[in-house]
N, C-alpha and C positions, 0 to 999 in steps of 0.2 A: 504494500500500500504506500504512496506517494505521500507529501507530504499537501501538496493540493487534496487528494484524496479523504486525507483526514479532514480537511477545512469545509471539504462540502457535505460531509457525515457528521460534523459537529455543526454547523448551521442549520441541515435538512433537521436533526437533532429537538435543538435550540426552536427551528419554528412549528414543529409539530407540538413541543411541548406549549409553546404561546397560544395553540389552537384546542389545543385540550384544556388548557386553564379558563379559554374564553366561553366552551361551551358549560364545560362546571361549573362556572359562574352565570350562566346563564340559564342553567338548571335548578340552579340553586333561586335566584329569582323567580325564576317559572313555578317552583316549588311554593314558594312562599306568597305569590300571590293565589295561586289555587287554594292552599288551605286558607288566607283571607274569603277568597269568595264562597269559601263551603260554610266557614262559622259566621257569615253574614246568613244563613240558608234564606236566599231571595234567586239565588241561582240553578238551573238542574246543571246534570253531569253535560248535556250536550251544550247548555248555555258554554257554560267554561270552558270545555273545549274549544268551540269558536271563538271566545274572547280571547284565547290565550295560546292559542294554535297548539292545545297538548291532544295527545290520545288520550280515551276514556279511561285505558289499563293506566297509563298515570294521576289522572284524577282519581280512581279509586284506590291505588296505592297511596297518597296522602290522604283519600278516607279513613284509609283502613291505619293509618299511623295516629289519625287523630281519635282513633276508636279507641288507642290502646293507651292514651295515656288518662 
């Protein structure tokens, strides 16, 4: 392996990790407004989904997280 070779393995690296953190963080919001709009209950499961562009399997996994505490 070259020593270019390394620099684009440590960049390709470095930006995949930047795109992982943005979507976890962006999960992590998506998260947290869903359980907002389920303890408002003014909303259904298909409401949220469309406001929040989730699948329903994630709206009811934060159902089902807010059931258990």
């Amino acid at each position: 392996m070259t020593l270019e070779g390394l620099k684009i393995g440590h960049r390709q690296g470095i930006e995949k990790g930047i795109e992982e953190g943005i979507e976890k963080g962006a999960s992590g919001k998506s998260y947290e407004v869903v359980r907002n709009m389920l303890l408002s209950d003014r909303f259904t499961v298909a409401e949220i989904c469309s406001f929040t562009n989730v699948t329903e399997d994630f709206v009811y996994k934060v159902q089902a997280d807010l059931n258990r505490n």
